[in-house]
PATORLO-395302 format. One line per field, with one value per residue (C-alpha): residue number from 1; residue in one letter; x, y, z. Coordinates in nm, 3 decimals. Layout:
N
nr <- NUM:...
rest <- A:...
u <- X:...
v <- Y:...
w <- Z:...
END
This chain:
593
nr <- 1:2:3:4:5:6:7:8:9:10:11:12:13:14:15:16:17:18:19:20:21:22:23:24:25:26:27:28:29:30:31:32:33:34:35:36:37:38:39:40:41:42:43:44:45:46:47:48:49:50:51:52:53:54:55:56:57:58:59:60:61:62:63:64:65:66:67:68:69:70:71:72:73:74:75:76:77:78:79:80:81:82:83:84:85:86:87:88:89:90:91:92:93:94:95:96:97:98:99:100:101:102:103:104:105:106:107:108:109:110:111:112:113:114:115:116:117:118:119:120:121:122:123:124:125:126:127:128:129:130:131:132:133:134:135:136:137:138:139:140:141:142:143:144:145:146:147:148:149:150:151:152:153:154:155:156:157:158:159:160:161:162:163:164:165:166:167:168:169:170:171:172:173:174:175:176:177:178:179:180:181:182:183:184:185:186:187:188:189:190:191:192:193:194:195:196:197:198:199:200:201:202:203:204:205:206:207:208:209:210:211:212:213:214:215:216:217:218:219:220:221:222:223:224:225:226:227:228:229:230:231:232:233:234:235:236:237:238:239:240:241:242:243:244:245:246:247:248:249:250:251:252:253:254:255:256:257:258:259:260:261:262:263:264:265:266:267:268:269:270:271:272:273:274:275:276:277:278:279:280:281:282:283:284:285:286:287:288:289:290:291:292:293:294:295:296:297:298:299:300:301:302:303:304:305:306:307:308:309:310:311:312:313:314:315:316:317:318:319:320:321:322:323:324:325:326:327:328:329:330:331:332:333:334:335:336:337:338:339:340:341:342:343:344:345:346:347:348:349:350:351:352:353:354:355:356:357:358:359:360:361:362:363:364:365:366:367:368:369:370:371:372:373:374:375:376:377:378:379:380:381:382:383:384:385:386:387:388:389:390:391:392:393:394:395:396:397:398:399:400:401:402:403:404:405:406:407:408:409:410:411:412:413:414:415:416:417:418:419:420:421:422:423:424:425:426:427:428:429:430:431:432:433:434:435:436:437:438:439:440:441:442:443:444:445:446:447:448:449:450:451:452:453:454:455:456:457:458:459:460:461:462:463:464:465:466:467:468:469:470:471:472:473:474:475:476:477:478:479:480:481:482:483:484:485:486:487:488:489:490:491:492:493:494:495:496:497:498:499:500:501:502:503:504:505:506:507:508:509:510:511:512:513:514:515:516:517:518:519:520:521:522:523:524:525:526:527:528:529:530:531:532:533:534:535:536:537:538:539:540:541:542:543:544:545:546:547:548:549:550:551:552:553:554:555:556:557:558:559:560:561:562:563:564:565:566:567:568:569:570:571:572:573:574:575:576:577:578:579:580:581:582:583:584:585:586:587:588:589:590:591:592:593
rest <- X:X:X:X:X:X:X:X:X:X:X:X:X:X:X:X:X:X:X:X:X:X:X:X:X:X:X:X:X:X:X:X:X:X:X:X:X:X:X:X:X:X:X:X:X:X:X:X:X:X:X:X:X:X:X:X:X:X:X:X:X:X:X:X:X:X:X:X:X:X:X:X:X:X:X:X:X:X:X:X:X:X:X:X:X:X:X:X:X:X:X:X:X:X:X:X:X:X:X:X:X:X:X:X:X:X:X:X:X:X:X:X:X:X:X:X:X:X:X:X:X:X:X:X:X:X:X:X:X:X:X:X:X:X:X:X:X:X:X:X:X:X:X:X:X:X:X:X:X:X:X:X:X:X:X:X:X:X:X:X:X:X:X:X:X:X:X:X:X:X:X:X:X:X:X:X:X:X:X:X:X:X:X:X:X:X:X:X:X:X:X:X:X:X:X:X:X:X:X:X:X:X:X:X:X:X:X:X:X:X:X:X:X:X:X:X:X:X:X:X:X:X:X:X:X:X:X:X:X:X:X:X:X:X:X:X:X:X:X:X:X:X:X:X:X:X:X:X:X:X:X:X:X:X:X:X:X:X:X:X:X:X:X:X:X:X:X:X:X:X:X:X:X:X:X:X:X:X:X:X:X:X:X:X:X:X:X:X:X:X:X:X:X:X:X:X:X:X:X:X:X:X:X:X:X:X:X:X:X:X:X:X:X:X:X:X:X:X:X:X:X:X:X:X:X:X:X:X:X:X:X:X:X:X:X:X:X:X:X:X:X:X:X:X:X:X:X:X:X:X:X:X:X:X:X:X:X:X:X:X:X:X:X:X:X:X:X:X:X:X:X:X:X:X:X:X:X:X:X:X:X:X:X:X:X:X:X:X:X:X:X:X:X:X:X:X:X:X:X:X:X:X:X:X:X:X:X:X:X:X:X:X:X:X:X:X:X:X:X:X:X:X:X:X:X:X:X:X:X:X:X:X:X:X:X:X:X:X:X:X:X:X:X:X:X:X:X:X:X:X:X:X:X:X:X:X:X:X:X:X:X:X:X:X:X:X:X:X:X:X:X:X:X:X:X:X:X:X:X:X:X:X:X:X:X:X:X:X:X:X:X:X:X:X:X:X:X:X:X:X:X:X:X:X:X:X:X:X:X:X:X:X:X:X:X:X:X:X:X:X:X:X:X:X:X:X:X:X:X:X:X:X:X:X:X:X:X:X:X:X:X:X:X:X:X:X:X:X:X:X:X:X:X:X:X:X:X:X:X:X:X:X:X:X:X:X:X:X:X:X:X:X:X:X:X:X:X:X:X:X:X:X:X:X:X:X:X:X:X:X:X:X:X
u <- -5.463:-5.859:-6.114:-6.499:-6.716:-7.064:-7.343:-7.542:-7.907:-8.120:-8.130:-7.746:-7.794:-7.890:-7.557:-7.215:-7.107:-7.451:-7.528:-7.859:-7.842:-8.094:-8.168:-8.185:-8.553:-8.519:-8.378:-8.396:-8.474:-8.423:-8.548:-8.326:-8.517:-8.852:-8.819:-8.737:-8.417:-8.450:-8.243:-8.198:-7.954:-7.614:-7.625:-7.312:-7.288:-7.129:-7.028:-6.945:-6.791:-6.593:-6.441:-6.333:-6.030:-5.857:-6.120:-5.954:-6.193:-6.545:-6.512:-6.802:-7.010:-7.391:-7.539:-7.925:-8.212:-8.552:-8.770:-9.077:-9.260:-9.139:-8.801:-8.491:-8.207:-7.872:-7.712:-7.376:-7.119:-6.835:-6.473:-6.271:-6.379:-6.737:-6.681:-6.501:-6.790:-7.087:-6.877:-6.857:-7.239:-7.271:-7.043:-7.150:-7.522:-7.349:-7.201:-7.035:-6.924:-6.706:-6.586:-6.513:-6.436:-6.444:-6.172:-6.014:-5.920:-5.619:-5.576:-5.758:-5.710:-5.729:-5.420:-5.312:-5.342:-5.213:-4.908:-4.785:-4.857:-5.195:-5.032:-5.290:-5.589:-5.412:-5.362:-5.770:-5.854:-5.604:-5.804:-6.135:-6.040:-6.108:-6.109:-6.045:-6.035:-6.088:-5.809:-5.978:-5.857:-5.695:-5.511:-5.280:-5.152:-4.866:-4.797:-4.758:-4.461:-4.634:-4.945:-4.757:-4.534:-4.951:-5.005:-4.699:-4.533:-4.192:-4.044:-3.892:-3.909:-4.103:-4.220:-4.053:-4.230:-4.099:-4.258:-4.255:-4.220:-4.417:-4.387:-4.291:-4.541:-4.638:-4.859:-5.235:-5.342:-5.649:-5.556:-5.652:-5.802:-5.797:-5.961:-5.918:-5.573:-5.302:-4.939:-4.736:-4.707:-5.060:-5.086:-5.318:-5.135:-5.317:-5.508:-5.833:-6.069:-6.063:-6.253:-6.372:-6.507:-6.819:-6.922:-6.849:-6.975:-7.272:-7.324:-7.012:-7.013:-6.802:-6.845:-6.605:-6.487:-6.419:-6.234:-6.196:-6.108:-6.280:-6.147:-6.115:-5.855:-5.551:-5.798:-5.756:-5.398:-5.096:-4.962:-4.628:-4.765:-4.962:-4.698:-4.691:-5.036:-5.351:-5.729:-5.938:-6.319:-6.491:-6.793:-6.552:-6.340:-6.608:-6.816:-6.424:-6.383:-6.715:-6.771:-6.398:-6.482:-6.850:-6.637:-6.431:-6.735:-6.836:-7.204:-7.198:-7.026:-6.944:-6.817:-6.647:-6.613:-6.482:-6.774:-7.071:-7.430:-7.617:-8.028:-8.303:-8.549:-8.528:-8.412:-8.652:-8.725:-8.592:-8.324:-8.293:-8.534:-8.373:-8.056:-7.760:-7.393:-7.142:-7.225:-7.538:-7.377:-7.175:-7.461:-7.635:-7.330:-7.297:-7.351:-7.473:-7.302:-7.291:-7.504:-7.420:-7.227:-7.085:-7.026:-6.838:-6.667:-6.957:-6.997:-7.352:-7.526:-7.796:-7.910:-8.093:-8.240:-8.099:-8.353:-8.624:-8.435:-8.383:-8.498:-8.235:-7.985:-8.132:-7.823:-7.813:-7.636:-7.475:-7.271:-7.239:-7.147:-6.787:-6.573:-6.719:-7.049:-7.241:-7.143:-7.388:-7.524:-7.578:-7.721:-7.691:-7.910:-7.717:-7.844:-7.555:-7.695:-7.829:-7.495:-7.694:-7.808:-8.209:-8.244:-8.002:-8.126:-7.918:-7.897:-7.694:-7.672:-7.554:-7.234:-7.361:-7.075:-7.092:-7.271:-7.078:-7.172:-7.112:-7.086:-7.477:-7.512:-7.566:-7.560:-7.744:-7.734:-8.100:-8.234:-8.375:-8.061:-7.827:-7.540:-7.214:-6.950:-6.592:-6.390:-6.085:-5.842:-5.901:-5.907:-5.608:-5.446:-5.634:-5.497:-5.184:-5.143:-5.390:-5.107:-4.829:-5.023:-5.102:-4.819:-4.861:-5.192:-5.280:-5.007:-5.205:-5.277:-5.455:-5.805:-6.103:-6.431:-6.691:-6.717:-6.751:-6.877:-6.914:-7.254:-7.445:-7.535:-7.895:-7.911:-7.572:-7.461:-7.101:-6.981:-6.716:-6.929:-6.747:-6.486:-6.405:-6.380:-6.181:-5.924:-5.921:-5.844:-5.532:-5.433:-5.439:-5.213:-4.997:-4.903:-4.912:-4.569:-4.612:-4.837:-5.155:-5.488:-5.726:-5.751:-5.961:-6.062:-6.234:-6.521:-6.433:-6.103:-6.272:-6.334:-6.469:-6.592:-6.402:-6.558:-6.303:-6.331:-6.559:-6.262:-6.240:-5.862:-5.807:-5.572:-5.396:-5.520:-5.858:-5.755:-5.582:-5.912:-6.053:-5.748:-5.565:-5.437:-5.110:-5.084:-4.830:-5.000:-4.879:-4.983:-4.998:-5.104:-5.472:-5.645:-5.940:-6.090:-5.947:-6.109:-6.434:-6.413:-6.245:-6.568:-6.754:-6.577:-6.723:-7.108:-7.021:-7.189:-6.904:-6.933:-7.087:-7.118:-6.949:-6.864:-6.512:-6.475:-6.297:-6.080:-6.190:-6.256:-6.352:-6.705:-6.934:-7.225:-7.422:-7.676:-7.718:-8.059:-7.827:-7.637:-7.330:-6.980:-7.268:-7.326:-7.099:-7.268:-7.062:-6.738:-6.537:-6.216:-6.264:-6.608:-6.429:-6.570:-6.305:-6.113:-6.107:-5.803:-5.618:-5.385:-5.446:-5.229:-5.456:-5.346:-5.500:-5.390:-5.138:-5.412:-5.626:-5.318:-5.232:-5.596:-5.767:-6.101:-6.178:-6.103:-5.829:-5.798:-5.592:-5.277:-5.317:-5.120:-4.794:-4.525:-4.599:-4.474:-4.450:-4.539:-4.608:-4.835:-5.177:-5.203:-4.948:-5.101:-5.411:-5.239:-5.047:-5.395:-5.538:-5.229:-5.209:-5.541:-5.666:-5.970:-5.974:-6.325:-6.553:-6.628:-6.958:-7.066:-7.202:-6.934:-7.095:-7.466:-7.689:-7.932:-8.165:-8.346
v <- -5.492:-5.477:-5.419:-5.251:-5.482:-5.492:-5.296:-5.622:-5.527:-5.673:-6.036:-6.040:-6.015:-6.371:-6.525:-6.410:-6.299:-6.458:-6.400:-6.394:-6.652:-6.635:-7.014:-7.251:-7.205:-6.805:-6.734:-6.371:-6.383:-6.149:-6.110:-5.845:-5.870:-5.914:-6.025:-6.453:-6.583:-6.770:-7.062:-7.212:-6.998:-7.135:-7.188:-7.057:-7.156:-6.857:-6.997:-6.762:-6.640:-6.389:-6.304:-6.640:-6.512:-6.796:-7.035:-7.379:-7.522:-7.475:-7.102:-7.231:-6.895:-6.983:-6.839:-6.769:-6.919:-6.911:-7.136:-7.142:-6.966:-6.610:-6.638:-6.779:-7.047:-7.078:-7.357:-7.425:-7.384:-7.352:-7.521:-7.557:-7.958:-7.880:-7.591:-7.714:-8.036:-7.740:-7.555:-7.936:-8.002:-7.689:-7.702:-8.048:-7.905:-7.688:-7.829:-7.427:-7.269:-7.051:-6.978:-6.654:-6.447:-6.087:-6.040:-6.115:-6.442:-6.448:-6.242:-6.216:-6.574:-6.915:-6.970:-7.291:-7.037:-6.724:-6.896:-6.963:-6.626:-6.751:-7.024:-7.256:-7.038:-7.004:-7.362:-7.398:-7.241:-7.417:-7.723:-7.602:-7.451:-7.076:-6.890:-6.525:-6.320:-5.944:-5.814:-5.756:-5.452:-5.788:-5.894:-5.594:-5.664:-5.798:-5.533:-5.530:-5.755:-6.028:-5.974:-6.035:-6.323:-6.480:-6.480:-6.595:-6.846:-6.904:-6.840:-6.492:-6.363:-6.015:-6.020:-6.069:-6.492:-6.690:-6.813:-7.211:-7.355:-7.649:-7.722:-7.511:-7.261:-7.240:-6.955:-6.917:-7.111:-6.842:-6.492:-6.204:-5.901:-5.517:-5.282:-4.979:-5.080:-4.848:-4.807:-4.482:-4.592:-4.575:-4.924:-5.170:-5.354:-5.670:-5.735:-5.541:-5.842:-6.178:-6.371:-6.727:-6.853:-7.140:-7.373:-7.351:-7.247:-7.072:-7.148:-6.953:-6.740:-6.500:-6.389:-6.095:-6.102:-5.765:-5.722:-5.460:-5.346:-5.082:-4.708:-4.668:-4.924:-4.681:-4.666:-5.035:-5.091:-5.026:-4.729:-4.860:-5.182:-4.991:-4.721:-4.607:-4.757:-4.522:-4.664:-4.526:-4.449:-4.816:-4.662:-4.537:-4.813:-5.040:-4.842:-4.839:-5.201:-5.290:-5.115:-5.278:-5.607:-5.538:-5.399:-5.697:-5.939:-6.015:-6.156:-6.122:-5.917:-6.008:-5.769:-5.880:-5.640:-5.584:-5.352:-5.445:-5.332:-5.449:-5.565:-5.592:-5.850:-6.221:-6.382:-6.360:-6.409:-6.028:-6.009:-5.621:-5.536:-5.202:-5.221:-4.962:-4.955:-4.829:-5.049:-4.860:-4.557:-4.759:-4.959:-4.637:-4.469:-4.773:-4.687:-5.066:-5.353:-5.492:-5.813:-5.922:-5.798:-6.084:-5.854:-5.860:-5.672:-5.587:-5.973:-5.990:-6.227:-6.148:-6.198:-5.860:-5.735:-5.415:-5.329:-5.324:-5.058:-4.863:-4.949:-4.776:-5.007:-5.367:-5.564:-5.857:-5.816:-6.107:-6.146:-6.500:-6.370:-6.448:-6.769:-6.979:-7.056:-6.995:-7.008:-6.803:-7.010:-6.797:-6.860:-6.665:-6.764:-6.624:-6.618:-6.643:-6.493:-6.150:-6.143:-6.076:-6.245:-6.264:-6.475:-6.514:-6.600:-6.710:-6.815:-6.822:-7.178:-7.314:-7.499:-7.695:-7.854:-8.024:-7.939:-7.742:-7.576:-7.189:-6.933:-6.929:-7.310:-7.593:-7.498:-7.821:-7.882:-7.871:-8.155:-7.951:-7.805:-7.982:-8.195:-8.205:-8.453:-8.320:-8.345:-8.546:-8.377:-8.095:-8.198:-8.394:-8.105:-7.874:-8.120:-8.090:-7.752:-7.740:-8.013:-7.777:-7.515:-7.733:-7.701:-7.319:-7.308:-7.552:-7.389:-7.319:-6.940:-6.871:-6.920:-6.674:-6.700:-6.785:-6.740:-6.423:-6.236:-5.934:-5.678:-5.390:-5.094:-5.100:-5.174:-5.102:-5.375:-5.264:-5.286:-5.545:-5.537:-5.760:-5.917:-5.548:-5.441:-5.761:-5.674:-5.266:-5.391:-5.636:-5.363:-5.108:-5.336:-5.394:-5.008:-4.866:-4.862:-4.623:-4.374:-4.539:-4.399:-4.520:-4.795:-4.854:-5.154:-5.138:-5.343:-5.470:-5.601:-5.878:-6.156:-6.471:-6.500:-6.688:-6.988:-7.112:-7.524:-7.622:-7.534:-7.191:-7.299:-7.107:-7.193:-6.932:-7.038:-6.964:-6.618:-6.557:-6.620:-6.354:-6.107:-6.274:-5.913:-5.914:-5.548:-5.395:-5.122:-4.789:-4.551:-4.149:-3.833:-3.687:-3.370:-3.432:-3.234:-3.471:-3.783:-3.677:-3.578:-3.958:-4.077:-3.881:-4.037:-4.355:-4.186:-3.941:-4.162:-4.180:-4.559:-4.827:-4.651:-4.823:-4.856:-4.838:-5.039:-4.865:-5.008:-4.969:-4.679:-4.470:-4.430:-4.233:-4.148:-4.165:-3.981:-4.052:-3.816:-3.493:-3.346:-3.515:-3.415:-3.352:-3.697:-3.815:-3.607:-3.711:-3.850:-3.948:-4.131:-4.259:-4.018:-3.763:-3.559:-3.524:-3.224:-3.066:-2.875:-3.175:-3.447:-3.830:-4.117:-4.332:-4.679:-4.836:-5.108:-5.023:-4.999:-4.764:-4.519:-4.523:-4.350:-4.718:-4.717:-4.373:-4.288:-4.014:-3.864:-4.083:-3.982:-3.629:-3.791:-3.711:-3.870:-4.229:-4.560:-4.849:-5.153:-5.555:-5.739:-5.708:-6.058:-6.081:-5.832:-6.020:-6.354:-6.171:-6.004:-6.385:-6.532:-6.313:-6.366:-6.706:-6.743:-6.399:-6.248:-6.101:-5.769:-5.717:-5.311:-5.090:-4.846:-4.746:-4.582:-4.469:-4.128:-4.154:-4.438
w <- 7.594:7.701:7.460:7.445:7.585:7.495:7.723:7.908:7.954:8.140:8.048:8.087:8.490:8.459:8.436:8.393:8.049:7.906:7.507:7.283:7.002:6.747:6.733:6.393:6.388:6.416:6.041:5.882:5.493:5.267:4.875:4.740:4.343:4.228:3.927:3.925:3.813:3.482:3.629:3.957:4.134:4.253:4.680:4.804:5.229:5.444:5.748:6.032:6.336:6.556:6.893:6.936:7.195:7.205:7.371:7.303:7.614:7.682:7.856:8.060:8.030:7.844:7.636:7.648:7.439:7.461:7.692:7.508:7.779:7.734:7.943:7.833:7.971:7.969:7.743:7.765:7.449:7.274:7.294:6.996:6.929:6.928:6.722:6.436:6.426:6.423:6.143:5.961:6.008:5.839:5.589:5.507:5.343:5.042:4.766:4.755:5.116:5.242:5.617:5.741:6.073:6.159:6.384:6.753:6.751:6.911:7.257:7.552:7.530:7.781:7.929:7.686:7.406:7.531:7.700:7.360:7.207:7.016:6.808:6.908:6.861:6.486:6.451:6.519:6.314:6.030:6.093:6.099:5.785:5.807:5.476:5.634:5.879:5.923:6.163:6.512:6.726:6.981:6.670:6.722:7.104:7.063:6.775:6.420:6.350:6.554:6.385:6.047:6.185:6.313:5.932:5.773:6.043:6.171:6.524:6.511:6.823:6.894:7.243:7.591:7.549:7.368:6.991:6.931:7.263:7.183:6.829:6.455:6.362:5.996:6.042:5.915:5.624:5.599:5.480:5.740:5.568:5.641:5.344:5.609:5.769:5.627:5.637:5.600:5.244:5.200:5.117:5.303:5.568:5.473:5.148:5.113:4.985:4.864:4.578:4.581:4.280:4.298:4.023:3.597:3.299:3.327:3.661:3.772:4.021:4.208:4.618:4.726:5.105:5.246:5.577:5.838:6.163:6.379:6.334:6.676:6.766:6.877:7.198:7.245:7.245:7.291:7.094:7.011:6.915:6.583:6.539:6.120:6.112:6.043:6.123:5.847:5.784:5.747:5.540:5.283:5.306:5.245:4.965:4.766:4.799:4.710:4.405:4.271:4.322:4.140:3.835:3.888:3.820:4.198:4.176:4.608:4.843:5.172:5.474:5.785:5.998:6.351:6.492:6.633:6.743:7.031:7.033:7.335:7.423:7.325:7.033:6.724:6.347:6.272:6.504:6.471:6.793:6.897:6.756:6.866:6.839:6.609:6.335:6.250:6.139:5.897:5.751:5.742:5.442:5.246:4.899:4.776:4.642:4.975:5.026:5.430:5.696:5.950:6.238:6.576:6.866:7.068:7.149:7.092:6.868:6.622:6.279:6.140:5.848:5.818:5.546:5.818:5.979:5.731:5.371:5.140:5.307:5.256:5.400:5.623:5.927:6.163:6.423:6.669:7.022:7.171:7.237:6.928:7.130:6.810:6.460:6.192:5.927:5.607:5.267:4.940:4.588:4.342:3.985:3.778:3.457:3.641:3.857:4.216:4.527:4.473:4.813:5.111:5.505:5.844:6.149:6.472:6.574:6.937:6.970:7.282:7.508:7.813:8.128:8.440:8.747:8.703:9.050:9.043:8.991:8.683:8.339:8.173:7.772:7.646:7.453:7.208:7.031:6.826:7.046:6.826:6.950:6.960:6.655:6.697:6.604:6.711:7.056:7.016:6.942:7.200:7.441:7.348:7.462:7.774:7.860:7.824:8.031:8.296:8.509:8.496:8.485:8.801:9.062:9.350:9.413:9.714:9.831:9.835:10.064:9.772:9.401:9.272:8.963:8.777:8.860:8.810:8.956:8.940:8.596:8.459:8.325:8.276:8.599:8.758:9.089:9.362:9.101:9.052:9.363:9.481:9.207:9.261:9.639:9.507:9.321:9.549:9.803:9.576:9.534:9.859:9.776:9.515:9.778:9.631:9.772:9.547:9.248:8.987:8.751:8.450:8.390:8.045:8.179:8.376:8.141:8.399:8.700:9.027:9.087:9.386:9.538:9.799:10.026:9.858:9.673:9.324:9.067:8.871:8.572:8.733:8.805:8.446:8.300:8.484:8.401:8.067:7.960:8.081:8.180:8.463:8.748:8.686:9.019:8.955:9.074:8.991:9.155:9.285:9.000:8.752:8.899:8.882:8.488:8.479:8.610:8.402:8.096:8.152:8.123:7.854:7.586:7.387:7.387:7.612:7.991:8.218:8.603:8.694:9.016:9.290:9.553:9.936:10.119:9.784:9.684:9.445:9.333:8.931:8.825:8.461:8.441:8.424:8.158:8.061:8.255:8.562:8.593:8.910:9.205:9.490:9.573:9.870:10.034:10.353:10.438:10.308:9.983:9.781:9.732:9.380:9.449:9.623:9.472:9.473:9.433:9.197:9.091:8.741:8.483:8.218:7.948:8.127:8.236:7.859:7.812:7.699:7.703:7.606:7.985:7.850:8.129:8.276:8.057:8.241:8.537:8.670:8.860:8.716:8.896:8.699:8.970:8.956:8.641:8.757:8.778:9.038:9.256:9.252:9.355:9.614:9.751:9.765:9.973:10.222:10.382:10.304:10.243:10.104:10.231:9.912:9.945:10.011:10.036:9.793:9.663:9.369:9.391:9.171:9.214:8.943:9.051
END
């Protein structure tokens, strides 16, 4: 299923899917007591990460640093090698450390991993040596029993691919956690917390590890997938677990949880420069006892004092962007004899990898940043699935007339642009069938851009990593009426707006300056407004027919037709005219400009 994706801003038109590290010079520090310790307080290393879908290779998207001179450059980063060396380099400075991740590791994945139902992406982590994990919303895609079978091993089989096609799977050595995940029983579907325990004597010390997913996650996937499982209040789940564990001795507490927030301007020394998302109204009801957050789903990177923010809740907030192109180095003092963190700082450090030419040209490693050489075996073992894949994954599908990427509408960041409409136009082919009229993709369902060969030829492994979800095409009937309040759902700030890309021959217009539920002012098929009163065959991906996305209206539609995987249709849109032309014309305007 497809996920939230973060809101870009401006900086993000630079390249595709580009992120702000805060770099190893940029830490945030925080003194949480006055008063000095009486001894040296025991160093405990938290070493962190999220979102790392399943990126066994380089994804080849940057991320952004600063130049020096105001601006900022893309680096590139991440791959599962150079990951697991950063995470040694790091780990490698404490005598105490601990590694943790708050949630979607496994789906929305590169082909070598998703192929083989995340196994891989599990067996990373294994070796880099993950502590735990907070269950991501993407943990849940394949449902609950495969969730469960992710954390204890074997080959049972609970989806229509196959388990342990390449080797036995012995399941995650690191323990996922879910304080706010419940079943009918009540009980927590996964254990609440966990406790490490760091030096003796005197100098012992205990860190509790809280994980959670985001309440809203029955919006993110599949509803039979979660069925007997509630999503409960994070706040509350949090404050609950936190005060335990402080009864239970805990001298640090340490949430990972799978929400996010999202921050403006370049990286800096505080991190927290106009922070939004719905991680603030969490930090804002937590009751104390909790010493960092390590953050994630909104795939943004930062490291923020929340106590700048807002003073009664002096916690320091993390989070290292998507794919494992940064990893968050964090430090806690803990003085053993008052029980309490009286110093802690981070950082987001860069996992550089090797150069590539993206859609909009090179992406060159900078001198200036760490280099980390890939680890062995980890790419040993990487390799050993990308070879599996490759037959799959190289199979020729077609050819297109240029690379393509995602775009904005003036501004809006969360809009597929010409990838969008290129895939609402497959789409829309593919169900003509079906009495299609229109299509629509969602902007957070395009995950890489198309960068074809110099004679245009595309693999579909190429085209998977653009659309890895896996979803079918379902084509309905809508009045006229009820796509304009679809539209409207993705302005009607609940969430991140965002563009839905429509196929050929539909347009509209935004104006975000009105009211909500008045903000699409015009809309037409073919020159034609559209007729409130009149019905519509409208074509969409599984996930948003199901109501994903918050775009609910969708599950008003009648006379459904199930149709092709989504992938397919795109393949089938790029053989039959080769090279397929991009489109090119605006479809989607804007009138508050």
């Amino acid at each position: 299923m497809i996920e939230s994706l973060p809101r870009r801003r401006h900086l993000a038109r630079l390249l595709p899917v580009l992120l702000l590290p805060a770099l190893a010079a940029c830490g945030a520090q925080g003194r949480v007591a006055s008063t000095a310790p009486a001894a040296a307080p025991v160093t405990v290393g938290i070493i962190a990460l999220n979102d790392f879908h399943g990126a066994l290779e380089p994804p080849r998207t940057a991320v952004l640093v600063p130049d020096g001179k105001g601006d900022a450059r893309p680096v590139p980063a991440g791959g599962a090698a150079w990951l697991a060396s950063a995470v040694d380099s790091l780990r490698a400075q404490y005598q105490h450390s601990a590694t943790v991740a708050a949630g979607d590791l496994i789906s929305a994945s590169q082909i070598a991993s998703s192929l083989f139902l995340d196994e891989p992406a599990i067996g990373v982590m294994n070796r880099i040596g993950l502590d735990f994990n907070a269950v991501g919303n993407h943990e849940f895609d394949h449902g609950t029993d495969e969730l469960l079978r992710k954390q204890s091993g074997g080959c049972a089989q609970h989806t229509a691919r196959k388990p342990c096609q390449v080797e036995p799977f012995p399941g995650a050595k690191f323990r996922f956690l879910s304080a706010s995940t419940y079943k009918a029983d009540g009980t927590t579907l996964f254990p609440a917390s966990g406790l490490r325990s760091y030096g003796k004597g005197k100098r012992r010390v205990e860190v509790g590890f809280i994980g959670l997913t985001l309440k809203g996650t029955p919006s993110l996937v599949a509803p039979e997938g979660i069925r007997g499982l509630t999503f409960g209040d994070e706040a509350s789940a949090i404050n609950a677990e936190a005060a335990r564990l402080r009864r239970g001795g805990a001298d640090a507490v340490v949430v990972m949880i799978h929400q996010g927030g999202y921050t403006s301007g370049l990286p800096n020394p505080d991190g927290c420069a106009n922070l939004t998302g719905e991680i603030r109204p969490i930090l804002d009801r937590l009751e104390g006892g909790v010493d960092v957050v390590v953050s994630g789903h909104s795939h943004w990177a930062y490291v923020c004092e929340y106590g700048a923010i807002n003073p009664e809740r002096p916690v320091l907030l993390t989070s290292a962007g998507v794919y494992g192109q940064l990893v968050t180095d964090i430090t806690l003092e803990i003085d053993p004899k008052q029980g309490r963190v009286v110093a802690r700082r981070a950082r987001n450090v860069v996992v550089q990898s090797d150069p590539y030419v993206s859609p909009r040209g090179p992406v060159e490693t900078a001198a200036d940043l760490p280099r980390f050489t890939p680890r062995p075996d980890v790419a040993a073992y990487v390799g050993k699935y990308v070879d599996a894949a490759r037959d799959y994954a190289q199979r020729p599908v077609g050819r297109l007339g240029g690379p393509v990427a995602r775009g904005e509408v003036a501004g809006i960041g969360n809009q597929g642009g010409s990838l969008g409409n290129l895939i609402a136009d497959a789409q829309l082919a593919a169900t003509t069938g079906a009495g299609a009229q229109i299509a629509f993709m969602n902007p957070f369902g395009i995950r890489a851009s198309l960068n074809p060969a110099a004679d245009g030829a595309l693999t579909f492994g190429a085209i998977y990593a653009s659309q890895p979800f896996n979803n079918t095409l379902v084509t309905q009937s809508l009045t006229g009426a009820e796509l304009k309040a679809v539209l409207e759902q993705g302005f009607d700030d609940d969430g991140p707006h965002q563009v839905l890309a429509p196929s050929a021959g539909f347009t509209y217009q935004i104006d975000r300056s009105r009211p909500i539920g008045q903000r699409i002012t015009a809309m037409a098929l073919n020159g034609q407004p559209i007729d409130p009163a009149a019905t519509y065959r409208v074509t969409t991906n599984s996930f948003l027919a199901g109501g994903g996305d918050s775009f609910t209206v969708f599950t008003r539609g009648r006379d459904s037709v199930s149709g092709m995987p989504d992938i397919d249709a795109l393949e089938a849109w790029l053989k039959a005219v080769p090279p397929r032309p991009v489109p090119s014309e605006e479809r989607v305007t804007r009138a508050d400009r």
